[in-house]
C-alpha positions as CSV (number, residue, x, y, z in Angstrom):
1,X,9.8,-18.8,31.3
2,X,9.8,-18.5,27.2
3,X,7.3,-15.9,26.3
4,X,4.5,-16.9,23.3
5,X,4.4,-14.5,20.5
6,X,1.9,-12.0,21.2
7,X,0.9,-8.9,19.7
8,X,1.3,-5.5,22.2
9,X,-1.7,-3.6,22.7
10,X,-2.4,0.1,22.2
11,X,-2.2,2.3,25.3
12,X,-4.4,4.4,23.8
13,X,-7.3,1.9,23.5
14,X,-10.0,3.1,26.4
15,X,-12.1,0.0,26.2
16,X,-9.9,-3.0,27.8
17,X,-11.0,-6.7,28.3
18,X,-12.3,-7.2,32.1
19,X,-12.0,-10.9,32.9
20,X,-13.0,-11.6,36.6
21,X,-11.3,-14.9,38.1
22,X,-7.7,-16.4,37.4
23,X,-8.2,-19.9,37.5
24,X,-7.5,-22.0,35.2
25,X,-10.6,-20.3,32.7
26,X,-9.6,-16.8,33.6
27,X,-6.1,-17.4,33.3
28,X,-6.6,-19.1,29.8
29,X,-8.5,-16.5,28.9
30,X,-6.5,-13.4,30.0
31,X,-3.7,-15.1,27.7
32,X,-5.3,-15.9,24.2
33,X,-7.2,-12.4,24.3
34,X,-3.4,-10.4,25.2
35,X,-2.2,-12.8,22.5
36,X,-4.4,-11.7,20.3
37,X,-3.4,-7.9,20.7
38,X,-6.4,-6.8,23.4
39,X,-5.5,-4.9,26.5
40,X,-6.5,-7.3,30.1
41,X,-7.0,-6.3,33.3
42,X,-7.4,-9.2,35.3
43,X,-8.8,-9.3,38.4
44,X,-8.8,-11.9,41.5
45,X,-10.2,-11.7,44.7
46,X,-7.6,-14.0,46.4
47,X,-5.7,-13.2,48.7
48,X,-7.5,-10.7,50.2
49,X,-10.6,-12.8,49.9
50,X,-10.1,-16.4,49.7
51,X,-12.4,-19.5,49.0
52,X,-13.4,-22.6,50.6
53,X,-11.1,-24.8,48.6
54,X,-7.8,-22.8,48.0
55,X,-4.7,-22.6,50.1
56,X,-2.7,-19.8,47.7
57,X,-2.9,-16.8,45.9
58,X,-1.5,-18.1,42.6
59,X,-3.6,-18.3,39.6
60,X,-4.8,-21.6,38.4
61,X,-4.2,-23.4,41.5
62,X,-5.3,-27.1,41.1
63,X,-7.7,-27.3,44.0
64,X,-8.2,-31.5,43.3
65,X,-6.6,-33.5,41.5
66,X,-3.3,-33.3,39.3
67,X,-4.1,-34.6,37.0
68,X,-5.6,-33.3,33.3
69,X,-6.6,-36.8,32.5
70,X,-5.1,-38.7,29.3
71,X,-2.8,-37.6,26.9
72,X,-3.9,-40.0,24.2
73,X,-4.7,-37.5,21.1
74,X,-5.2,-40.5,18.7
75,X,-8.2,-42.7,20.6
76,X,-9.3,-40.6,24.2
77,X,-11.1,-37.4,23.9
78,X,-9.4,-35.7,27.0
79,X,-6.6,-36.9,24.7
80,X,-7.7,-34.7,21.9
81,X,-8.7,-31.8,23.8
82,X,-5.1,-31.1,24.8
83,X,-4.0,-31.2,21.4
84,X,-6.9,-28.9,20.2
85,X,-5.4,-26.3,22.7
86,X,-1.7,-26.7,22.1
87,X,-2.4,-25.8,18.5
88,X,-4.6,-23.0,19.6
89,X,-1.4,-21.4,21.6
90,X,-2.7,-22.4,25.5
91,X,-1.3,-21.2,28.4
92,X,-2.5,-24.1,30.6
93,X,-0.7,-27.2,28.3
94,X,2.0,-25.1,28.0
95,X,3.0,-24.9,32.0
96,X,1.5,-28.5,31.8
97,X,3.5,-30.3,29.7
98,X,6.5,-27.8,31.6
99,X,6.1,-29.4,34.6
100,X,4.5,-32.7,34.3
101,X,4.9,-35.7,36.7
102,X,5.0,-39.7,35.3
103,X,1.1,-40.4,35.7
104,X,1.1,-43.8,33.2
105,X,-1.1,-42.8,30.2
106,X,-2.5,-39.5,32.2
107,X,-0.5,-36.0,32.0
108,X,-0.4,-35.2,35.7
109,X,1.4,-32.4,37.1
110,X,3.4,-30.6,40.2
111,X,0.4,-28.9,40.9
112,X,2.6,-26.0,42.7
113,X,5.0,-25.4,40.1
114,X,2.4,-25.5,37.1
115,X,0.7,-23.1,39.3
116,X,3.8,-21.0,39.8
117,X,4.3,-21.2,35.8
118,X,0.7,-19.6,35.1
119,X,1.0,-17.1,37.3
120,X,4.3,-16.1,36.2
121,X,3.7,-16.0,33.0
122,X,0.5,-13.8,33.3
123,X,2.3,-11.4,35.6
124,X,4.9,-10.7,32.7
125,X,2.5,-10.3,29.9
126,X,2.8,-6.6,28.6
127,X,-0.6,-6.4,27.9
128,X,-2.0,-7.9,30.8
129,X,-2.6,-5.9,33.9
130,X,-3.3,-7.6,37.1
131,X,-5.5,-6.5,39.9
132,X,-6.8,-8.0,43.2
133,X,-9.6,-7.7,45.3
134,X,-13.3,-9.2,44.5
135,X,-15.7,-7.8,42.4
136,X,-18.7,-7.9,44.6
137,X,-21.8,-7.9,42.5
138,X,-21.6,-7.5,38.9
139,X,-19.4,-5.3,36.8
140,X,-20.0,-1.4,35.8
141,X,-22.0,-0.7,33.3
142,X,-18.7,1.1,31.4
143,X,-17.1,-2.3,31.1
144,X,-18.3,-3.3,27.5
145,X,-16.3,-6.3,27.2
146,X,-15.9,-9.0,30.7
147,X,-15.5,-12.2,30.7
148,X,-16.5,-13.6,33.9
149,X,-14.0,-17.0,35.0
150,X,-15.0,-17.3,38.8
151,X,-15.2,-21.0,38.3
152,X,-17.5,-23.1,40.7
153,X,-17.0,-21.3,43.8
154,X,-18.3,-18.0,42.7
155,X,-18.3,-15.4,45.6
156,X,-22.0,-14.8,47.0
157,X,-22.4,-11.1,46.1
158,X,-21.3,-12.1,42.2
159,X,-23.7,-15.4,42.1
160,X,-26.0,-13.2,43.5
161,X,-26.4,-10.7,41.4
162,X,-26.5,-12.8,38.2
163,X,-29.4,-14.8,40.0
164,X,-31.1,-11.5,39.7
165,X,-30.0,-10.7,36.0
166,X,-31.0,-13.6,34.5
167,X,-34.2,-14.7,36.7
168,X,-32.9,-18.4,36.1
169,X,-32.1,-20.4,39.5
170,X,-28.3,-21.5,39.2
171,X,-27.9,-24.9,39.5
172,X,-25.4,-26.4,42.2
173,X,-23.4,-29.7,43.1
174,X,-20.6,-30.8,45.5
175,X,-17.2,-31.3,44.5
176,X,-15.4,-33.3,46.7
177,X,-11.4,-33.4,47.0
178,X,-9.1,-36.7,47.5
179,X,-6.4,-37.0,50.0
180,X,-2.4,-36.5,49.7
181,X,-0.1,-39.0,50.9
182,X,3.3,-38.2,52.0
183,X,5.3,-41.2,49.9
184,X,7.8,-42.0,52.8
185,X,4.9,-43.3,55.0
186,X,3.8,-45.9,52.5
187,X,4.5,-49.5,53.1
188,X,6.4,-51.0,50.1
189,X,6.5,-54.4,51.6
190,X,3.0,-54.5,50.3
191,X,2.8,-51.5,47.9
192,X,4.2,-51.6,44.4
193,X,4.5,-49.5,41.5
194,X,2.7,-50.4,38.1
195,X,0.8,-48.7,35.7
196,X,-2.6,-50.1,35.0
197,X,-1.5,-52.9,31.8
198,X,2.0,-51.2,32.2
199,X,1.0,-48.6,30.2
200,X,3.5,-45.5,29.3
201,X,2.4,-42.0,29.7
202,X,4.4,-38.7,29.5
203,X,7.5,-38.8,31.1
204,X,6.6,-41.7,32.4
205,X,7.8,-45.8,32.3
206,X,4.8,-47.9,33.2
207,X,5.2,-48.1,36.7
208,X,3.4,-44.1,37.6
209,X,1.4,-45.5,39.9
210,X,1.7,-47.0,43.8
211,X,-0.8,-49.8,44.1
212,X,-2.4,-50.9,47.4
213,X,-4.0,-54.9,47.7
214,X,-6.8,-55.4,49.1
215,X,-8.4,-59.5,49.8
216,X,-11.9,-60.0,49.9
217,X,-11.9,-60.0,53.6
218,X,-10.1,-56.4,53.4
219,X,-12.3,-55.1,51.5
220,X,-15.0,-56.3,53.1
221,X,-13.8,-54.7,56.2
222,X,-13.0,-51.6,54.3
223,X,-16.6,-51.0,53.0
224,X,-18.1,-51.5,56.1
225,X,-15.6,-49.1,58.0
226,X,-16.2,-46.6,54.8
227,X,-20.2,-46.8,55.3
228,X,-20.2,-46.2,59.4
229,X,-17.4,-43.4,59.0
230,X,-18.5,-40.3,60.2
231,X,-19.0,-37.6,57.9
232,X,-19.8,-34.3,57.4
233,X,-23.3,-32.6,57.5
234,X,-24.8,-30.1,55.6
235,X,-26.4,-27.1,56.3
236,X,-30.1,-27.0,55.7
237,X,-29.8,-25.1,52.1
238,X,-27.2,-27.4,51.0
239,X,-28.9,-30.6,51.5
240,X,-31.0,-30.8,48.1
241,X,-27.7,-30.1,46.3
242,X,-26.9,-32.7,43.7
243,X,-23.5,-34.4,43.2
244,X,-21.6,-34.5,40.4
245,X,-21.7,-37.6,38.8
246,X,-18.2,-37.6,37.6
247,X,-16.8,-36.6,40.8
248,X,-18.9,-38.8,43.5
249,X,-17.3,-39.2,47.0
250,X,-16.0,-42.4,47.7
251,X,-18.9,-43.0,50.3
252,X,-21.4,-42.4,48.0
253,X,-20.3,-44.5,45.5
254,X,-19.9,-47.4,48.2
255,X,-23.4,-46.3,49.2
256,X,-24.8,-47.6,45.7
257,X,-23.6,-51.2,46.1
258,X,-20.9,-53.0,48.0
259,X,-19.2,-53.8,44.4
260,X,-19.5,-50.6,43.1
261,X,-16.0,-49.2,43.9
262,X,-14.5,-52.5,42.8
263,X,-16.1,-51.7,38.9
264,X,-14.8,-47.8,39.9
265,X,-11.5,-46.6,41.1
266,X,-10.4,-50.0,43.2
267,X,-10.7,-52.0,40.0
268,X,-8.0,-54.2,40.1
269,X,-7.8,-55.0,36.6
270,X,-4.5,-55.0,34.8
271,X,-3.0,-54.9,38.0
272,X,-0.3,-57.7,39.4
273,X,0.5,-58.1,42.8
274,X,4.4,-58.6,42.6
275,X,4.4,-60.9,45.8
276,X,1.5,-63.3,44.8
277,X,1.7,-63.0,41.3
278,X,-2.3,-62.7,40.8
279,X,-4.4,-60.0,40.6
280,X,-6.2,-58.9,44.1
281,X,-9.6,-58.2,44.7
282,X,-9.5,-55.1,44.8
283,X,-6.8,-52.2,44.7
284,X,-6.1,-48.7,46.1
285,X,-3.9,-46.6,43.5
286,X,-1.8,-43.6,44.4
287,X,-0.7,-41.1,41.7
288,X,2.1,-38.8,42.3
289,X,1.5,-35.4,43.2
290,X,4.4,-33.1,43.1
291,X,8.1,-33.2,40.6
292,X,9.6,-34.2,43.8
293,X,7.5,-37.6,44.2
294,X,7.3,-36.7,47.6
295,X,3.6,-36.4,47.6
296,X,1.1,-38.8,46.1
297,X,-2.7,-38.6,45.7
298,X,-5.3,-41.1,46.1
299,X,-6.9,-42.0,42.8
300,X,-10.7,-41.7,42.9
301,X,-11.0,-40.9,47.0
302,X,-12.8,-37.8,47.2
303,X,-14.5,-37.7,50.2
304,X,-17.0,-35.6,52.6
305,X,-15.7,-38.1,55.8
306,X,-14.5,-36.1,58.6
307,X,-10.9,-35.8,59.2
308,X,-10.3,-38.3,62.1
309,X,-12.7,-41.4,60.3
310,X,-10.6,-40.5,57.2
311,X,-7.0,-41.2,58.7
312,X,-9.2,-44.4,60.8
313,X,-10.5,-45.7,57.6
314,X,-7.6,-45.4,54.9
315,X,-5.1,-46.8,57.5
316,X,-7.3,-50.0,57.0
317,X,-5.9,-50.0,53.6
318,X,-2.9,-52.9,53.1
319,X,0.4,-50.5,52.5
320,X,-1.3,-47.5,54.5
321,X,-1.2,-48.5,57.3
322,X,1.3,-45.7,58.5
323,X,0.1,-43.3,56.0
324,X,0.9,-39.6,57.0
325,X,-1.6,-36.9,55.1
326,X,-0.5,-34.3,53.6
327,X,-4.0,-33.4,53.1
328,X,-6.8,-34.7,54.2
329,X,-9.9,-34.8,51.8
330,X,-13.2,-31.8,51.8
331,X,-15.8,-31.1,49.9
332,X,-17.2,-27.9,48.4
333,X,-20.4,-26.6,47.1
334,X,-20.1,-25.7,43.4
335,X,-22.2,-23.3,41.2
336,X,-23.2,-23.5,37.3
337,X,-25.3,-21.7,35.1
338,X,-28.1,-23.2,33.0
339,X,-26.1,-22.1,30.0
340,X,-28.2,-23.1,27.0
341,X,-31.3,-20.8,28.3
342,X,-28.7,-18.1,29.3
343,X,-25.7,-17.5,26.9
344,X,-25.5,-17.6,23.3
345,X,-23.3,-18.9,20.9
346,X,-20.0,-16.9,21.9
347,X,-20.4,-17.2,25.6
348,X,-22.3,-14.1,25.7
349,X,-25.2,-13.8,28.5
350,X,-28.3,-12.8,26.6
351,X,-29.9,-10.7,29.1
352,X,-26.4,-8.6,29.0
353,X,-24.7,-9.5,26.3
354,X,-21.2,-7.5,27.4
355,X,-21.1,-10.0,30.1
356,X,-19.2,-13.4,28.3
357,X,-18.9,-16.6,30.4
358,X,-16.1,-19.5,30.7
359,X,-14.7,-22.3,32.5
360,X,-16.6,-24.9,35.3
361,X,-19.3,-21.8,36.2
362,X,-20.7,-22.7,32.1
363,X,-21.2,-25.7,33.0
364,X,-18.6,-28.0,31.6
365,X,-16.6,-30.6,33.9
366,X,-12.9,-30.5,34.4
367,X,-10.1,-29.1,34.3
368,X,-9.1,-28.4,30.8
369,X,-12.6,-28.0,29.7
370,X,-12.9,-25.6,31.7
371,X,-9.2,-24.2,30.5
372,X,-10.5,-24.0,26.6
373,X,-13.9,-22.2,27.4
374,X,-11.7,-20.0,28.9
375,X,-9.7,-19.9,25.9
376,X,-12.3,-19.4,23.1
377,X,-14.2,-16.4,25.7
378,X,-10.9,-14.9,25.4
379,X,-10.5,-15.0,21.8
380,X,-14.5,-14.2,21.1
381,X,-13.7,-11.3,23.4
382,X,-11.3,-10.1,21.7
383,X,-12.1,-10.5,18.2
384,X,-15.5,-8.2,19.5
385,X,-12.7,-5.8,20.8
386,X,-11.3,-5.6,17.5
387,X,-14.5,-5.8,15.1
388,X,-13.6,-9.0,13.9
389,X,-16.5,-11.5,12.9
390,X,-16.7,-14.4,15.3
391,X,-16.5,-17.9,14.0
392,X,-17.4,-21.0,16.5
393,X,-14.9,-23.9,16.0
394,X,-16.4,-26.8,14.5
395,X,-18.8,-29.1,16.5
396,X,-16.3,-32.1,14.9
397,X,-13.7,-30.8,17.1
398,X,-13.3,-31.4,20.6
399,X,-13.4,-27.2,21.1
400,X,-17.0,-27.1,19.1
401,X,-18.3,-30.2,20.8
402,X,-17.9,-28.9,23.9
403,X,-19.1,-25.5,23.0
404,X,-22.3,-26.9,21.0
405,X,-23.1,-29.0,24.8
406,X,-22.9,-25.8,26.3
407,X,-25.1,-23.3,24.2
408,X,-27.5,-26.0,21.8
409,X,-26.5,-28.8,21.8
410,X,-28.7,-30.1,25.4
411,X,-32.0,-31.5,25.0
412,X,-33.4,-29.4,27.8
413,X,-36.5,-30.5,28.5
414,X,-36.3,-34.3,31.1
415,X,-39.1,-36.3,32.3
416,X,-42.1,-33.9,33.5
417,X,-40.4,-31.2,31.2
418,X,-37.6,-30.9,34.2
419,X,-34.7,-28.8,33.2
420,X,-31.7,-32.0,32.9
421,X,-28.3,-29.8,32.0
422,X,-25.7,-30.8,34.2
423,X,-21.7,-30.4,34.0
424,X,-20.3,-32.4,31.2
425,X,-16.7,-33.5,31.0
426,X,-15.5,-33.7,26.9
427,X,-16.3,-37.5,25.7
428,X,-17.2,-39.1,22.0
429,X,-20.3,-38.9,22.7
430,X,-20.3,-35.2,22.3
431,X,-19.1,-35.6,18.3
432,X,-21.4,-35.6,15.0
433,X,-21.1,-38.8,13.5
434,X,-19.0,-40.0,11.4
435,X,-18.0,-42.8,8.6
436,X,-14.9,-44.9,9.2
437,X,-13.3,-48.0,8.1
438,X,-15.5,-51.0,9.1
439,X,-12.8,-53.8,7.8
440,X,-9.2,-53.7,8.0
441,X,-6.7,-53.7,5.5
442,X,-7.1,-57.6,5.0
443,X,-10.7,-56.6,4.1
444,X,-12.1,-58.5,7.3
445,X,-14.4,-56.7,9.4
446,X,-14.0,-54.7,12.4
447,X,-15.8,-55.7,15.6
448,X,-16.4,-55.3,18.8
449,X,-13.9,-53.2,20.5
450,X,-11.4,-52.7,17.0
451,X,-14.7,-51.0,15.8
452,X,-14.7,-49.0,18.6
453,X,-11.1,-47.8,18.4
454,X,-11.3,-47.2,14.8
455,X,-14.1,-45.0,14.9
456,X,-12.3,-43.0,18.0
457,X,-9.2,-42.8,15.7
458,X,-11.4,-41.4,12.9
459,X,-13.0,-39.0,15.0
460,X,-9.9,-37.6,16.4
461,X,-8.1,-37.5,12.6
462,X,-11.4,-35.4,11.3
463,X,-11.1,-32.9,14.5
464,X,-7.4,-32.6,14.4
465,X,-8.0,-31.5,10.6
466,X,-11.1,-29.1,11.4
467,X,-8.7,-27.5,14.0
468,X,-5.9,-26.7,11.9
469,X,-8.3,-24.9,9.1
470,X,-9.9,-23.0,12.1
471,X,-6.9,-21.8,13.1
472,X,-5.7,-20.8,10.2
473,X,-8.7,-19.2,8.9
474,X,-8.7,-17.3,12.3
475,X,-5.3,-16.2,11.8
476,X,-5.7,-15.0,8.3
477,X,-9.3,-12.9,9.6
478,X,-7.2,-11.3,12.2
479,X,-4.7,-10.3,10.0
């Protein structure tokens, strides 16, 4: 693998960046802060202590789904967010867009060999040193500068003891994971390929995605199946745990109302069935899973059902019938800090301000919002390193936005004066506002959804410019 342009550090500097956790944060941040001319030591507890969710020792392993969501820099703010971070040098798009898998308008990826690409490139950083084995509790008082990436399953000693630091209760959710389908036990006598409107993505040629019919009887039947399955039971502590509401398993959402999945991820909507030539009532997609396209994941099925009800139930599904797993779904309890009462403005925890913050344990959703918290902890860390002001990229760009959510930008107090703050994936919603366009170039006004798009396209123009003269003004202080 091509190696960025990085400056090497100086072996006699005593005071090294510590950044605990190589996951897709960690890993992000480990890489802008060597980048950026800062020693690393890096440390990860896996193998010889592994979590709930991952299989491997290799850093940033993708734990869900493959996919980092759209690619659209021009109207989706996932979208923008990429393009935010491949200006700002990231690791993560970098072994993305390497190893990328057709995924319509999503960039998806081989979720091994992007894996294999992070942690290569890491490992042969000259200013990065790794080493394994947990930090159990929280860091020596000699480390002045740590960045703490242990994502949402944060060993018990670590969550612990920042419990005690802080005196705040962490908040907590489930995170459930979606099942893998091997692609040579799908039924293509009933299956098809088609991207939602036949839309392109990366490396892709409208037709990313294997799509499963289901009648109104089927689906029916499915529902009802879905609702009696067996599933898993908590443990007394875990049972007040909230989910997240961006990641609900499939059961719960079916739970809500027997339509709800057909408005969620079985709408059928720009969808044809080859064979009838109509759309069905509802529909299971598939999205590939490995470069191979041996391996394909079910879009939107996250699911706490135990194993057998889960092979049972989706063998209900037209086209599955025969479906081997090459992984059956889980579910795993994940933890996140109450950010805006506990860090500041550069990630830094107030009541021990050596100790920075990034990625899902901060409280944002996803995986490459978690992957550019990582990024800016790493460059705040190492501008402090250095004795470099710190300046927080704009809250018009997709960084800022996210970063604003995170440390002043929550209203914090709900009904009753109840704490709300809960993960947050990156969305419009996030962005100042702004003026655009209301009419066209015909001078007749804009409505409805054309409004919509235009002020997305105006949003992601003004944080596409407020990146570029961050960077660069960055760049020049650094110098």
């Amino acid at each position: 693998m091509r190696r960025g342009r990085y400056k090497p550090f100086d072996m006699s500097e005593k005071n090294p960046i510590h950044i605990i956790g190589a996951g897709l944060a960690g890993s992000e941040a480990a890489w802008a802060a060597a980048n950026a001319g800062a020693r690393v030591i890096l440390h990860e507890m896996r193998p010889i202590r592994m979590t709930e969710a991952h299989e491997t020792d290799n850093f940033a392993e993708l734990v869900c789904s493959n996919s980092f969501r759209s690619d659209d820099a021009q109207s989706n703010a996932v979208g923008l967010l990429h393009e935010e971070m491949r200006r700002a040098g990231s690791l993560i798009m970098r072994c993305a867009d390497a190893n990328q898998v057709p995924a319509g308008g999503a960039l998806a990826v081989d979720r091994n060999g992007f894996s294999v690409a992070v942690t290569d490139a890491i490992t042969s950083h000259q200013n990065i040193q790794v080493e394994r084995g947990e930090v159990a509790g929280l860091p020596p008082e000699e480390w002045s500068n740590v960045v703490i990436a242990t994502g949402p399953l944060t060993s018990p000693a670590l969550s612990q003891s920042i419990h005690a630091l802080t005196g705040e209760d962490a908040l907590a959710f489930f995170d459930a994971i979606a099942p893998i389908i091997h692609k040579e036990s799908i039924n293509f006598d009933i299956a098809w390929f088609q991207s939602r409107y036949d839309k392109k993505g990366p490396g892709g040629d409208g037709a990313d995605y294997i799509n499963c019919p289901l009648d109104e009887d089927q689906y029916n039947a499915f529902i009802d199946a879905l609702l009696a399955g067996d599933k898993s039971e908590f443990k007394e502590w875990e049972k007040k745990t909230p989910y997240f509401e961006g990641c609900l398993p499939v059961e719960v959402m079916a739970e809500r109302g027997r339509e709800t999945l057909r408005f969620g991820p079985m709408k059928p909507v720009g969808l044809t069935d080859p064979r009838t030539g109509a759309r069905a009532h509802a529909v299971v997609q598939l999205r590939q899973d490995n470069a191979l396209g041996s391996l394909y994941n079910m879009v939107g099925f996250q699911t706490k059902l135990k194993y057998g009800a889960q092979m049972d139930l989706f063998r209900m599904i037209p086209g599955l019938e025969g479906a081997e797993f090459a992984r059956l779904g889980g579910i795993h309890r994940n933890t996140f800090l109450n950010s805006p009462s506990l860090i500041d403005e550069t990630l830094r925890l107030k009541a021990r301000p050596s100790l920075r913050f990034a990625g899902q344990i901060t409280g944002v959703e996803g995986y490459l919002e978690s992957a550019s918290i990582g990024l800016l902890a790493g460059r705040f860390a190492a501008a402090d390193l250095q004795g470099q002001a710190i300046t927080a990229p704009p809250a018009t760009t997709a960084f800022g936005a996210l970063l604003l959510h995170l440390t002043g930008g929550h209203l914090s107090g709900g009904a009753g004066g109840k704490n709300t703050f809960q993960p947050m994936n990156i969305n419009f919603g996030l962005f100042p506002e702004i003026d655009f366009p209301k009419t066209d170039e015909t001078g007749r006004r804009l409505k409805g959804k054309e409004k919509g798009r235009a002020k997305k396209a105006a949003i992601c123009a003004r944080a596409l410019n407020a990146i570029d003269s961050w960077l660069s003004d960055t760049l020049q202080a650094a110098e």
